[in-house]
N, C-alpha and C positions, 0 to 999 in steps of 0.2 A: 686378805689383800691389803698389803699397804700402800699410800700413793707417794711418792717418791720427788715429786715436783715440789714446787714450794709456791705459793700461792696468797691472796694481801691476807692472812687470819695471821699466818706465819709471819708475814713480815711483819706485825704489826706485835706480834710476841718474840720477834729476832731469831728466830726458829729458821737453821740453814739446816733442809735434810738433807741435802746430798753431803754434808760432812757430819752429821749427829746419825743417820739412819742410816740400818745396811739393809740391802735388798736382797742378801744373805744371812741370815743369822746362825752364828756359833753352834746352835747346834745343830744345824743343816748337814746332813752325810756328807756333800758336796764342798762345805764351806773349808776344810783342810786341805784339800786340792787347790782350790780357787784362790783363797785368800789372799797368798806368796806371791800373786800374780800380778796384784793391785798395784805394789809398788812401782813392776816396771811400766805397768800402763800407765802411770800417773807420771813416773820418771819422761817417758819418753812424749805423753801429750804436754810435759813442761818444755819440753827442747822444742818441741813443733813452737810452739806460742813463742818462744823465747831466737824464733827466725823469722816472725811477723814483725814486720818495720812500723811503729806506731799501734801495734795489735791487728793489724789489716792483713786482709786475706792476700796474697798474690795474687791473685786473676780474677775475673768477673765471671760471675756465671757459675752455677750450680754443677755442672759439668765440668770444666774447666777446675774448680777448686776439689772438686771430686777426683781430679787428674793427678793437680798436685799432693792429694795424700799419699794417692799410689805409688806414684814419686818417689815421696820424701819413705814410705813405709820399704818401699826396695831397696834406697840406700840403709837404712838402718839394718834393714837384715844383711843387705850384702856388708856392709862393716862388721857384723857379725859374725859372719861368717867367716870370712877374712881376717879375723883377730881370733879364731876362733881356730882358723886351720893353722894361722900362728905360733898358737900356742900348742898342738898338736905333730906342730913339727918336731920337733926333739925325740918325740916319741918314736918317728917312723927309723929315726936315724942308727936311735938305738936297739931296734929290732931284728 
């Protein structure tokens, strides 16, 4: 088991795991699936962060910010989808 948090031993050697350690490693049967995935998770918790005014949460309350992911993760997929059946129109037209 590795631990994956970062802790003052780390700070104190500049040691950032969450971007030196994976919690999958390479030769994991798993990690070929998984990996590709990383990008858009990380793409898309940039876009959350990057609609926090001063890095601040929206709404107070644990509930309430819990609300707004849900939110904000509906639109993203419903753009998704939407640019997605976009682009799958041409197809239907020519069939």
């Amino acid at each position: 088991t590795v631990r994956l948090h970062g802790n003052d031993h780390d700070t104190a050697r500049k040691l950032n795991r969450t971007e030196n350690l994976r919690p999958i490693p390479p030769t994991d049967p798993d990690f070929k699936r998984l990996y590709p995935r990383r990008n858009d998770a990380e793409s898309i918790n940039r876009d959350l962060d990057d609609t926090l005014y001063l890095r601040r949460a929206h709404s107070v309350g644990h509930a309430r910010q819990h609300l707004n992911l849900i939110g904000y993760a509906l639109v993203v997929n419903g753009v998704t989808v939407h640019r997605y059946s976009r682009h799958r129109a041409p197809d239907r037209l020519a069939a």
